[in-house]
N, C-alpha and C positions, 0 to 999 in steps of 0.2 A: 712612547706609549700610545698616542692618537695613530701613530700608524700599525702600530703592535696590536689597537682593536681594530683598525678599518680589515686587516688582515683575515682576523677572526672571524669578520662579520660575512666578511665574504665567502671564505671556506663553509659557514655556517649556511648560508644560503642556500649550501650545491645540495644539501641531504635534502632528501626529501620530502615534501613537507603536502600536508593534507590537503585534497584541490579542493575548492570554491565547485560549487554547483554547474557552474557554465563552463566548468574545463572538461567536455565529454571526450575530449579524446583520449583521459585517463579511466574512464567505465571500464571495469573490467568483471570478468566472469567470476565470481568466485567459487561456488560449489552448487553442483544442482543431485535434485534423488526423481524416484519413484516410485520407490516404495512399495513396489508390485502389484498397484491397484489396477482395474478391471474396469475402472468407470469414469467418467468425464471429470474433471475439476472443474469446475466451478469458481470459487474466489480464495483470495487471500487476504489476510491483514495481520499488520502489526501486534504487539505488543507495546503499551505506551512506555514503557524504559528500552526498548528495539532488542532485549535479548531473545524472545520468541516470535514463532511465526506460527499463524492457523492456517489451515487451508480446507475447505471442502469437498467432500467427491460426491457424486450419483449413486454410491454403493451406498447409503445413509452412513458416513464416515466422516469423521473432522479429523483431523493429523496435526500434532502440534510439534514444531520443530526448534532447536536451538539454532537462533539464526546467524552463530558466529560457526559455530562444527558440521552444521547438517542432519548431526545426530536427531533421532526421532524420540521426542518425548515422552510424548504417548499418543494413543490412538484411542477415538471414541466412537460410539454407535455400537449400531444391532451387526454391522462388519468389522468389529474392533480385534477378530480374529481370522480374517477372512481376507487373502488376497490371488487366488486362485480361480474365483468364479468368473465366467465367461461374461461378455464385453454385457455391459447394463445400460440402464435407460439411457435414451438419445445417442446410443452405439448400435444400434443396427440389430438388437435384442431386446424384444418384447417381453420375457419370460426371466424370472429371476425366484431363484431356488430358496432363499433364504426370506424367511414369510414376513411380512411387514415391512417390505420394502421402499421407502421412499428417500429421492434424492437430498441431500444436506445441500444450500444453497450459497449462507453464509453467516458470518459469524460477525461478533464487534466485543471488544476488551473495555470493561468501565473502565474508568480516566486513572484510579487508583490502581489496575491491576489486579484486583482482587478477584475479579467472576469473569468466565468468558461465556458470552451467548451464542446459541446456536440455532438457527431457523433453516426449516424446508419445507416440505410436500407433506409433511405430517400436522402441518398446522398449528405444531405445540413451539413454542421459544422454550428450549431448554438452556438453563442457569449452571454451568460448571464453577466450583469454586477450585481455583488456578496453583493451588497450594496441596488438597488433595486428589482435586480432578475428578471430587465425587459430586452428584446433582445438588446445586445447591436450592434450586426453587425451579419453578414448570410455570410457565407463562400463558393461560389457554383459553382462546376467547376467539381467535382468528377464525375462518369458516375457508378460508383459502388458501395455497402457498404461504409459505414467511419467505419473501422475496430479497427482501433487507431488513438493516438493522443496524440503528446510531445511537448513542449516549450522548446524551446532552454534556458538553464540557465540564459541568460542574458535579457529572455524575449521577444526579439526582433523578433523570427520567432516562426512557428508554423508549426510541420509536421503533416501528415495524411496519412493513410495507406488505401487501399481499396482492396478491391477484390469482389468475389461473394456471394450471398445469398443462402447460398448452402441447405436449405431447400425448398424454392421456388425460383428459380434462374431466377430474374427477370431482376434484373438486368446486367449490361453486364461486364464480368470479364476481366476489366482495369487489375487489380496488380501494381495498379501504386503509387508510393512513391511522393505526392505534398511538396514542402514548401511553405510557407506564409510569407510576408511581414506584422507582426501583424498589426500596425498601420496601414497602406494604406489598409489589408484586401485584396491583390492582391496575386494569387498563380506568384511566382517567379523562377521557379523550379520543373520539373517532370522528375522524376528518374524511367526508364524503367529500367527491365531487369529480373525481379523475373515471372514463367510461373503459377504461381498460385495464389490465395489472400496475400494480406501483414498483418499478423495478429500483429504484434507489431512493431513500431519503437521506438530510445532511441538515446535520448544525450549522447556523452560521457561528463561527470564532466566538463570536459574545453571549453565543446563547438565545438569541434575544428575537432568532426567524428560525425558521423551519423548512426546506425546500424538497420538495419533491418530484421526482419523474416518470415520467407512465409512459406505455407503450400506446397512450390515446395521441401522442405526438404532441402532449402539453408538459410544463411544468407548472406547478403551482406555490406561491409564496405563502406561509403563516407565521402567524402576530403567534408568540409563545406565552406572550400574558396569559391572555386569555384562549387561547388556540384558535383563533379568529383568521378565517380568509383574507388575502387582501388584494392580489393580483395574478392573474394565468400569465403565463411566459409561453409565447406562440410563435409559429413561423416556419418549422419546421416539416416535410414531408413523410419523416416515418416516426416511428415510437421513438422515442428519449428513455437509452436503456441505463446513461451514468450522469450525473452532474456532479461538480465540488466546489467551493468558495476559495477568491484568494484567499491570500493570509489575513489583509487589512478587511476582507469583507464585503470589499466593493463593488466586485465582478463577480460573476461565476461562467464556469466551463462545463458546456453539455456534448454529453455523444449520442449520437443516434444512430437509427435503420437506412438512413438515406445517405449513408455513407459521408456523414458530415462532424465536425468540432466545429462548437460556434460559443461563442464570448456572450457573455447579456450581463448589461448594467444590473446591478442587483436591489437597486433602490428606485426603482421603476419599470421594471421588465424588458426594455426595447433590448433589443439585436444588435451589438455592436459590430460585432461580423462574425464570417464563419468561412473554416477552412475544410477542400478536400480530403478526403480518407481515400485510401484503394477499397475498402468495404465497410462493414455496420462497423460503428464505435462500440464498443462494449463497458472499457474503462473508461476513467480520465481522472488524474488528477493531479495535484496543484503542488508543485515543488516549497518548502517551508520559506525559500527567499524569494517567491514569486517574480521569478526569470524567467520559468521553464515549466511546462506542462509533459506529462506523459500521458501517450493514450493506447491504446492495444484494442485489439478488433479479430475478425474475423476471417482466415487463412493469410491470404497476401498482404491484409494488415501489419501484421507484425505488431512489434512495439518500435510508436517515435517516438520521440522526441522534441518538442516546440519550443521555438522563443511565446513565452507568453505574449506577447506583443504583438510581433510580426507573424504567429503560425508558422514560420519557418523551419521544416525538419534541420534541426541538428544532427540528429545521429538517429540510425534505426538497426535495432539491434532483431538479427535473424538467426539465431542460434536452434529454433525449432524445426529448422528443414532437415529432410533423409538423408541420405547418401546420393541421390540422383539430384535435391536443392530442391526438391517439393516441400510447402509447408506441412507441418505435421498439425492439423486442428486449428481451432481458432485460441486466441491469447485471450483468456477470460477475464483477464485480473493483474491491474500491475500498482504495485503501491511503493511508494516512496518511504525511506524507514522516518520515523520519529526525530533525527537528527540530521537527517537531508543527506548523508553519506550513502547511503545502501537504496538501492531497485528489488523487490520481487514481484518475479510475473509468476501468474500459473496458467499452465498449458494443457489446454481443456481436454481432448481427443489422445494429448498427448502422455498426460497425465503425470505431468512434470513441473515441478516448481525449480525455478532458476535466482540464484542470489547476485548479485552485478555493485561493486563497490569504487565510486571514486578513490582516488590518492593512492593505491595499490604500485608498490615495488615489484617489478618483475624478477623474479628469483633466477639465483646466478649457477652454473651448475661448477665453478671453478673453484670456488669458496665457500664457506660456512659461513662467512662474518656476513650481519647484514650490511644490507647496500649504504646503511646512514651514519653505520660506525665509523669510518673514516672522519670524517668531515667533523661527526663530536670530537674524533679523539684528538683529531690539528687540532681543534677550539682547545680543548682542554688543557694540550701540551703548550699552546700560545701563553695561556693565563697563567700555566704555571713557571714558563720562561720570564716571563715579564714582569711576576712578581720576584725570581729572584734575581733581575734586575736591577728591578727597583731596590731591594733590601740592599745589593753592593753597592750602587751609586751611592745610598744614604749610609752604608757604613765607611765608605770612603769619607764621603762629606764631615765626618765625625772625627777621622783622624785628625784629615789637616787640621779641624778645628781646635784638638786636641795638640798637635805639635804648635801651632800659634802660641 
């Protein structure tokens, strides 16, 4: 029997089985669209159960995607019928046909799933409610871009980050860091102090800080008690376009304009170190078992890959180059799913969003059976050998005892 399971266990072992975060040489591509859009992407993010994806475009557009099929959920904005129109802002096109045009930047999913936000160049934070996808409340107090946009983990508030339209600077360069009272929908909170746009803010894990980063080439820390400043994170030579926290809190990871990832103690601001990029950082963020950072940037960027630790590219995934190996735009947005299995990036110029999943079986074109069935059905035929086994031995055992 002890060798009837060692048999088992081993056959069981060959299927394959889900990888760990740091086996990248299992990343694999799984579905990418485009949806026939006309305008830059911008960002992406999750849903917190990982079954949806948002993504932003320049056309005032947000696209919501099933992130297991690809299939497109729905589509929202003043271009929620529109994919036709010639290339739009920060494509080489001034002039756009469809009147109240302004770019969608990005978006953030309360912690329940319940509402999805959306912030751009209109200055309004628009409330979807994620059930019928109709406006659940209008957020309006900003005087500049809605840059970003984070939910407090427990749901309850909601930040936003603004600054200037720095292609057509129409707006007026606030730099101003709002919170939200979600429920009431009342800004509770305006946190001066950054001289340039706030291009990302972020919960710390507990709630309990606040961090933001600006293209004044600072980040700044806040006390969430009371929304109280308490330290600038400096050091850097260009804007700080992303930051994110580990898991436990302790670090965080910023990208910037000077072609740099750099690490900072997050319980004191210093500079723990900082890694080259081929160009600007755009993204960065923090794998859920903090091993591994991803970061994405601006054309020959790509998307890496980091040991959080070491800065070490693991893997760098170039899936947006042409036919001749040119990149297609910069990688605007790369986010890790909600269970640490799944990668989406979205590809700005490209205007492509790409789904990339560990643990993935390569499909056989010989057979229909999956690649894992085997291996269960040795298991399964083992156990059922060995239990009727066992039943003989023990009916034999009964004889003799019975001829005795």
């Amino acid at each position: 029997m002890l060798i009837l399971a060692a048999v088992a266990t081993i056959l069981l072992s060959r299927a394959p089985q889900v990888m760990a975060a740091g086996n990248l040489g299992d990343l694999q591509l799984v579905w990418s669209r485009s949806d026939g859009h006309n305008a830059t992407s911008w960002s992406v993010r999750w849903s917190p159960d990982g079954t949806m994806l948002s993504q932003t475009f320049f056309d005032n557009s947000t696209v919501v995607w099933n992130s297991t099929t690809g299939a497109r959920i729905v589509k929202l904005g003043s271009h929620a019928n529109s994919t036709a129109e010639g290339r739009t802002r920060c494509d080489g096109n001034q002039t756009c046909a469809i009147a109240a045009h302004m770019p969608s930047r990005v978006t953030a999913w309360s912690p329940d799933g319940r509402y999805m936000a959306v912030g751009g160049d209109d200055t309004i934070i628009w409330v979807f409610n994620t059930t019928s996808w109709g406006v659940a409340k209008t957020l309006t107090g900003h005087l500049g871009s809605v840059l970003t946009l984070d939910f407090s983990p427990d749901g309850r508030y909601l930040a936003s980050g603004s600054g200037t339209d720095k292609v057509f600077m129409n707006n007026i360069p606030e730099n101003l860091i709002k919170v939200w009272d979600f429920e009431r929908g009342v800004a509770i909170a305006n946190m001066t102090g950054h001289t340039d746009g706030v291009m990302e803010v972020k919960w710390s894990p507990d709630g309990s800080r606040l961090v933001s980063a600006s293209d004044d080439k600072t980040m700044r820390m806040w006390n969430t008690t009371d929304w109280s400043y308490m330290f600038t994170l400096r050091g850097l030579a260009g804007g700080v376009l992303a930051v994110d926290w580990s898991p436990d809190g302790t670090k965080l990871v910023s990208g910037s304009r000077d072609y740099k990832m750099a690490l900072w103690n997050a319980s004191n601001g210093r500079q723990i170190t900082k890694w080259s990029a081929p160009n600007c950082v755009r993204s960065v963020d923090w794998h859920m078992d903090g091993d591994i950072i991803v970061g994405s940037g601006v054309a020959e960027a790509m998307v890496m890959i980091r040991n959080a630790t070491t800065g070490v590219v693991l893997q760098t995934l170039e899936d947006n180059k042409d036919a001749g190996g040119v990149p297609v735009g910069a990688i605007m947005s790369a986010r890790w799913s909600p269970d640490g299995q799944k990668l989406a990036i979205a590809s700005g110029k490209e205007m492509t969003i790409r789904i990339y999943a560990f643990g993935l079986t390569r499909p056989t074109t010989e057979s229909g059976i999956p690649a894992w069935a085997p291996g269960v059905g040795a298991y399964i035929a083992i156990i059922v050998a060995s239990t009727l086994v066992t039943c003989l031995i023990m009916i034999r055992q009964v004889r003799r005892t019975e001829r005795r």
